[in-house]
N, C-alpha and C positions, 0 to 999 in steps of 0.2 A: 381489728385488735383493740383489746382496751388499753385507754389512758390513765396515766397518776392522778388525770384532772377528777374525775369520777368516783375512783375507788377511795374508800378509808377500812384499813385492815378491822377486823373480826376481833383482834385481840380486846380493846379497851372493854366492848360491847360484853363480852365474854368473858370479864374479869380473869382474864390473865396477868400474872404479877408482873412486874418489868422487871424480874432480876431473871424469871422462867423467859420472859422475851429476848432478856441479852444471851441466853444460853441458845434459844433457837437454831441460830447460826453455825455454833460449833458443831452441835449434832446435824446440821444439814450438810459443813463442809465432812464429818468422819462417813456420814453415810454416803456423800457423793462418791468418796475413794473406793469405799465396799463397793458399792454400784459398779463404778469403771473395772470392776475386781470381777467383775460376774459373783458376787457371794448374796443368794437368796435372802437365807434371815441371818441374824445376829442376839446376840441374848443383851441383858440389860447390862452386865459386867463387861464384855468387850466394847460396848457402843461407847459406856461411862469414862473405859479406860483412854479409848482413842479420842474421846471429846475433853479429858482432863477435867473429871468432874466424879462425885461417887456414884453409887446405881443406885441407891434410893432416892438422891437429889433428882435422877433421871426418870426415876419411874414416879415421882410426884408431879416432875414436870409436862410427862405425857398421859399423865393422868387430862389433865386441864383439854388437851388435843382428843380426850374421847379412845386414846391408844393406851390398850394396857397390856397386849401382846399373847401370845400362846405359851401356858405352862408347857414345858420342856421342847417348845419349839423356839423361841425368840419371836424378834419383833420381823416381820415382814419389810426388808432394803425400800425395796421399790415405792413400796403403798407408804412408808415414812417419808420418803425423800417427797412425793407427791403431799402428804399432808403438810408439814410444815411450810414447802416452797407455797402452797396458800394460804397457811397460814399467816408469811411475812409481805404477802403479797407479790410473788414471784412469776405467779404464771400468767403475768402480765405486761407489756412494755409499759417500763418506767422512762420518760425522757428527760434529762440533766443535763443543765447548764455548769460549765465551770468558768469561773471570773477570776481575771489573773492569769498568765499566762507565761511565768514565770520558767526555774527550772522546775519547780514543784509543778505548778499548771501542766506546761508540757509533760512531764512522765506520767503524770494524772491520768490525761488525754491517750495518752501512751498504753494503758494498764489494759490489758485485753481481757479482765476478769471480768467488768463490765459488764459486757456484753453477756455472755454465756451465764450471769447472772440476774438478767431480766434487767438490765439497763442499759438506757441508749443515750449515748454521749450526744443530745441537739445540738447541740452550739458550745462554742469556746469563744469568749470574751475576755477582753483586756483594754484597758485607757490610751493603752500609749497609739499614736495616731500609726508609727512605723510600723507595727504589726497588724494591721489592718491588711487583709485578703493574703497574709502568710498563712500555708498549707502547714498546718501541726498533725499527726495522725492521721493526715488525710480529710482534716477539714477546716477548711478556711478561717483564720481569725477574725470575729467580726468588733468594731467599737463598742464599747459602753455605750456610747446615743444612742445605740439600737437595742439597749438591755430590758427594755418592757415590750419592746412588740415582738423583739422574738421569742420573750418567755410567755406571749398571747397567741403567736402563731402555731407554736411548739405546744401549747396545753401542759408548760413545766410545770411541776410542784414542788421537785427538789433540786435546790441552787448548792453547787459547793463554792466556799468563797480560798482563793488560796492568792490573795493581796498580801501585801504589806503590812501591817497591824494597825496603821495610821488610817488606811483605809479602807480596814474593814465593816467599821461600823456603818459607814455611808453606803457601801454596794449591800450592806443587808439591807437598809430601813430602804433601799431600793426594790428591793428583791422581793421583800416581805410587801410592798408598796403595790407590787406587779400580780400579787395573789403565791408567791411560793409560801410554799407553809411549812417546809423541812430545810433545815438547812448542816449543811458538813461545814464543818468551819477548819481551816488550816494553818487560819492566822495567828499569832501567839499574843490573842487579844479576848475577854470575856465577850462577849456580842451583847446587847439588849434587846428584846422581844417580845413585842404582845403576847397576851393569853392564842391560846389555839396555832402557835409558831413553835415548832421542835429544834432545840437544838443540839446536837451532837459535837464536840470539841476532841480534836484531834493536835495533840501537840508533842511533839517528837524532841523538843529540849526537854522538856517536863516529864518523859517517861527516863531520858537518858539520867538525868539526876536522880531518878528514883534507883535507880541502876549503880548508880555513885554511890549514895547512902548506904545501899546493900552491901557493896565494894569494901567501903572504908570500914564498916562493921564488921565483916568477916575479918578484914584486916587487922584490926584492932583485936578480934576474938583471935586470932592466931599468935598475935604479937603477947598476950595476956597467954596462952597456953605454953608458949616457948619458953617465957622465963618465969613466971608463976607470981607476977610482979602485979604492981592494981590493975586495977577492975577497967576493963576497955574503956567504958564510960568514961571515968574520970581522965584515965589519957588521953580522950578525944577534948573534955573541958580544957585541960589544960594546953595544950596544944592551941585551940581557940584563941586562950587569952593572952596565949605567947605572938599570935599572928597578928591580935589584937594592940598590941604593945608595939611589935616590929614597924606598924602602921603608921601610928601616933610621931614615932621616934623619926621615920622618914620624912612624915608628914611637917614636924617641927624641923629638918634638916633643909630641906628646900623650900621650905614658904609656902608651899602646896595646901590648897582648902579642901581639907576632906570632911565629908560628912558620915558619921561613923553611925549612924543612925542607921543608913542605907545602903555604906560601901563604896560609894559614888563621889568621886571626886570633880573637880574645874578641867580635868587633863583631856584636853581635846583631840580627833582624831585628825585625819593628814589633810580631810574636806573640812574641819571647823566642829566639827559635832562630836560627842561625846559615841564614842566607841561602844556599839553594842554587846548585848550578852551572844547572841545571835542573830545573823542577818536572817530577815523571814523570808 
């Protein structure tokens, strides 16, 4: 079987756009469902619908894949699920290291999607000396000392990093050091990375507040429809600068140094250190 060490996907070669690459996926998870479904073909308007995207966006995109389908028959389930899975290079074992070994590391470890997806979990790595030869998923925690020979032994090429944020940068330029060249990042930290290093950022505060924003918007739009009073916007300003004042006022009340610049204040937590947004 092939390795990640060898292959590099068809797409760059092949001027596929990367926004057509990041759809790939959706269409390959709506087609794997038809597939499980016993359903033949499909036309461009239901694959569109179940991948959350419109049919022309879909039919330009498999335009690029050499797939343009059968007028009044649809597109062929099987023969798509088969193009695209080589197209992301799927029908292949990929082997992945995960560093960190956390709660996030562990469920990571945990995720059976993995597998059934052309990836094979090689190793689970972590700093802390006590989880050394703990069984996670069924496969033994190995040290960080040992984080370049077995991404040498293994032929890895893609590391997920799911540390701390303090620590992420150091297990990448490890990582990237060892010859990985992709990396899933979990930490709630930018990474930096030579030319020819992919990195993909996955951060779960960062999509939650995007989620907030929406929240309080609609909020505001509901609160503006009820009484027909100003404009959400500006009730959101001022609200702001009332919170902004409330701050100041406490701030001057206890002797407290805030930095209003940032939000962040002297007020320490119960170990000495200044109280996260989120523990990573």
């Amino acid at each position: 079987m092939a390795t990640g060490r060898t292959h590099r996907p068809a797409t760059r070669s092949r001027g596929i756009p990367e926004a057509t690459v990041a759809r790939l996926p959706l269409y390959l998870r709506a087609l794997t469902a038809l597939s499980e479904r016993s359903v033949p073909t499909v036309s461009s308007e239901e694959l569109a619908a179940a991948a959350g995207v419109n049919s022309a966006k879909l039919r330009k995109d498999f335009s690029y894949l050499g797939s343009y389908g059968t007028r009044g028959v649809g597109y062929d389930v099987e023969y798509l699920v088969y193009q695209i899975s080589r197209e992301l290079g799927l029908t292949q074992d990929w082997p992945v290291v995960i560093v960190g070994i956390g709660n996030l590391g562990a469920a990571l470890a945990n995720y059976g999607g993995f597998a059934s997806r052309g990836f094979r979990v090689a190793a689970l790595i972590d700093a802390d000396p006590a989880m050394a030869g703990k069984p996670v998923a069924g496969i033994a925690v190995q040290h960080t000392d040992e984080l370049e020979k077995i991404i040498k032994d293994n032929g890895v090429s893609i590391g997920v990093i799911a540390t701390p944020a303090g620590a992420a940068q150091q297990v990448c330029d490890r990582l990237v050091a060892a010859g990985v060249t992709s990396i899933l990042n979990f930490a709630p930290t930018v990474l930096t990375v030579p030319d020819g290093v992919d990195v993909r950022k996955v951060d779960l505060s960062i999509e939650l507040q995007i989620l907030a924003f929406h929240e309080q918007r609609k909020a505001g739009e509901d609160a503006g429809q009820d009484d027909g009073s100003d404009d959400a916007r500006a009730v959101a300003a001022r609200e702001a600068r009332r919170a902004v004042r409330e701050v100041r006022e406490a701030a001057g009340k206890t002797g407290q140094d805030t930095d209003t610049s940032t939000g962040a204040s002297d007020r320490k937590g119960p170990d000495g250190d200044v109280p996260a947004v989120m523990p990573a």
